[in-house]
C-alpha positions, 0 to 999 in steps of 0.5 A: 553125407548130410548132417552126420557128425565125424569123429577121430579114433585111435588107431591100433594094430591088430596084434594089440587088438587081439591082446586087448580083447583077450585080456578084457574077455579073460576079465569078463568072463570070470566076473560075468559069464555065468549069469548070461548063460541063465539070463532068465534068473536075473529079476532086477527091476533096474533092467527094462529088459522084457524076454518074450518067449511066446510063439512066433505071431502076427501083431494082434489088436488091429486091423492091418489098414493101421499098422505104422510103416515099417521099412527094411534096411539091409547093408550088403557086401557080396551077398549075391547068393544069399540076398534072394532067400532074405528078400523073399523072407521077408513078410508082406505086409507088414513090411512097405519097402526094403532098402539094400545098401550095396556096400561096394560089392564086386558080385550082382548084388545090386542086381539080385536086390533090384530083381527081388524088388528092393530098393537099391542105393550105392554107398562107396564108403566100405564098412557096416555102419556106413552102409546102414547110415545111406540107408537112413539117409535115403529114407529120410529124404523118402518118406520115412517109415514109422519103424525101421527094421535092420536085418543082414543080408546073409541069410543067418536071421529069420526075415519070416521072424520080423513080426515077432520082432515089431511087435512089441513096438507096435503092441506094447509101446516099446521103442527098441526091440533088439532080436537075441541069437542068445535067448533064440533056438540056434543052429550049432556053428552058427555063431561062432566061439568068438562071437559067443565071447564078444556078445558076453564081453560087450553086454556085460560091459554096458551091464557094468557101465550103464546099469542095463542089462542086454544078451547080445548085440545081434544085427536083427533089430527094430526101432520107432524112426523119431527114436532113432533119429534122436540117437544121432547114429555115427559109427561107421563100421564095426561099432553100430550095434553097441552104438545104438544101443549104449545110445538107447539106454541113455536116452531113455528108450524103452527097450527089449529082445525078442529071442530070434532064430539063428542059423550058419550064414551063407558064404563067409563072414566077413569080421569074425570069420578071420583074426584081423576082422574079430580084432578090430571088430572086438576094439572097436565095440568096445571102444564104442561102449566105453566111449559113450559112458564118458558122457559124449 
C-alpha cells in the first residue's frame, strides 16, 4: 500500500510468548492493578484524561447542517452474522459513510456489508491492523472524513454509543476519544480474564514509560483525520490500539475515554479466544509500547 513505512520484528514462539506476558503481568499487577480498579481516585494533572460519565446524548451546541464528516471504519473476518446488527447500530447521522475492510473472510461478509449499505474493500493481507490501514487508504484517496470512528464488527460495542463517543471531539475540542469497557457497564464474560490483565498490563506500562494514564485499549475509538494522519500509523496486526495511542501521547494530542457499553461478541474471537492468539497479541502489544519510548 502506498506511502506505508515496513519495519522488521523479532520473532518468537508462542510458548515464550506466554512466559513473557505472564511474567511482566505477575510484575504489573503487583505494582499497578490496584489503582486501575478505582481510576476515578487518580487526580494527577499530568494525565489529560477526562472520564466522562453523563448520560448517552447527541452532540449539543449546533445545527446538524454543521457537523465535521465523520466516517466509519470496520475491519471484518468472518462477521457474517454479526455485521447486520453493527451496520444497523450505527446512527445516521451523524455518521456520512461506512467502510468494511473484508479481511479475507471465507463467509458473506462482503455481501452482508454491501446489503447493509456499507462500503466494501478487499485487503488480502491477513491481520487487524491491516485491515484498518486499507481502510484509511480508501479514504484518503475518497474523500476524507473530518473524524474517523474504528469500531469492530462483531457486535461486543454499542454502535447506538458513537455519539457519545465523537462528542468530545466535536463539543470540547479533543483530538482522540478512546471508548473504555473498563470505566463502562459490561456484560459479565464479555471481556475475558485475559484480556482484563492485558488492558491493565499495557496501560500501566504507558502510564510508567509515557507518563499518561489510559484504562484500556478498546477497539471503539475516534480521532480528527489530520490528527491521525500525523501518527503515521504502521502496525499491522495485533499492535494498532497500543500504537496509535503510544503515538497520540507523543504527539501531543489531546486525548480522552468516554466509558462505552460492552457486551459477549458474536461468535468467537479470534486473539483471546485461543492460547496462541492471547500470546502473540499479548508480545506484541507490548512490543509496541516499549518500542515506541525508545524514541522511534
Amino acid at each position: 500500500m502506498t506511502g506505508l513505512r515496513k519495519h522488521t520484528e523479532p520473532c518468537y514462539s508462542t510458548l515464550q510468548g506466554v512466559q513473557l506476558f505472564q511474567s511482566i503481568s505477575r510484575f504489573f499487577e503487583i505494582g499497578f492493578a490496584a489503582r486501575l480498579e478505582s481510576p476515578l481516585e487518580s487526580r494527577d494533572t499530568t494525565y489529560r484524561v477526562m472520564f466522562m460519565n453523563q448520560q448517552l446524548r447527541q452532540p449539543t451546541g449546533r445545527p446538524p447542517n454543521s457537523l465535521p464528516t465523520i466516517d466509519v471504519v470496520i475491519p471484518a473476518f468472518n462477521e457474517e452474522e454479526s455485521l447486520p446488527h453493527v451496520l444497523a447500530g450505527l446512527p445516521s447521522p451523524p455518521v456520512r459513510r461506512v467502510v468494511v475492510t473484508n479481511n479475507n473472510s471465507t463467509d458473506d461478509t462482503a455481501r452482508v456489508a454491501l446489503e447493509g449499505g456499507a462500503e466494501v474493500i478487499m485487503e488480502r493481507r491477513p491481520g487487524y491492523g491491516s485491515a484498518c490501514l486499507a481502510g484509511l487508504e480508501f479514504l484518503r484517496h475518497n474523500d476524507p472524513p473530518e473524524i474517523v470512528v474504528f469500531i469492530d464488527g462483531d457486535y461486543s460495542d454499542h454502535p447506538e454509543e458513537l455519539p457519545r463517543v465523537i462528542q468530545p471531539i466535536i463539543d470540547d475540542n479533543f483530538d482522540m476519544v478512546i471508548g473504555s469497557r473498563i470505566l463502562g457497564n459490561r456484560e459479565a464474560g464479555a471481556l475475558l480474564p485475559q484480556a482484563r490483565a492485558g488492558n491493565i498490563v499495557a496501560c500501566n506500562l504507558i502510564q510508567w514509560l509515557y507518563r499518561f494514564r489510559y484504562t484500556d485499549l478498546g477497539p471503539f475509538r475516534a480521532i480528527r483525520w489530520q490528527a491521525l494522519e500525523r501518527l503515521a500509523m504502521q502496525d499491522r496486526d495485533f499492535g494498532w490500539t497500543a500504537e496509535m495511542q503510544v503515538k497520540a501521547v507523543r504527539g501531543g494530542l489531546r486525548i480522552t475515554e468516554v466509558p462505552v457499553s460492552y457486551r459477549k461478541r458474536i461468535g468467537v474471537s479470534k486473539i483471546t479466544g485461543t492460547l496462541k492468539g492471547t500470546a502473540l497479541a499479548g508480545y506484541k502489544i507490548l512490543w509496541t509500547v516499549f518500542r515506541y519510548s525508545w524514541g522511534e
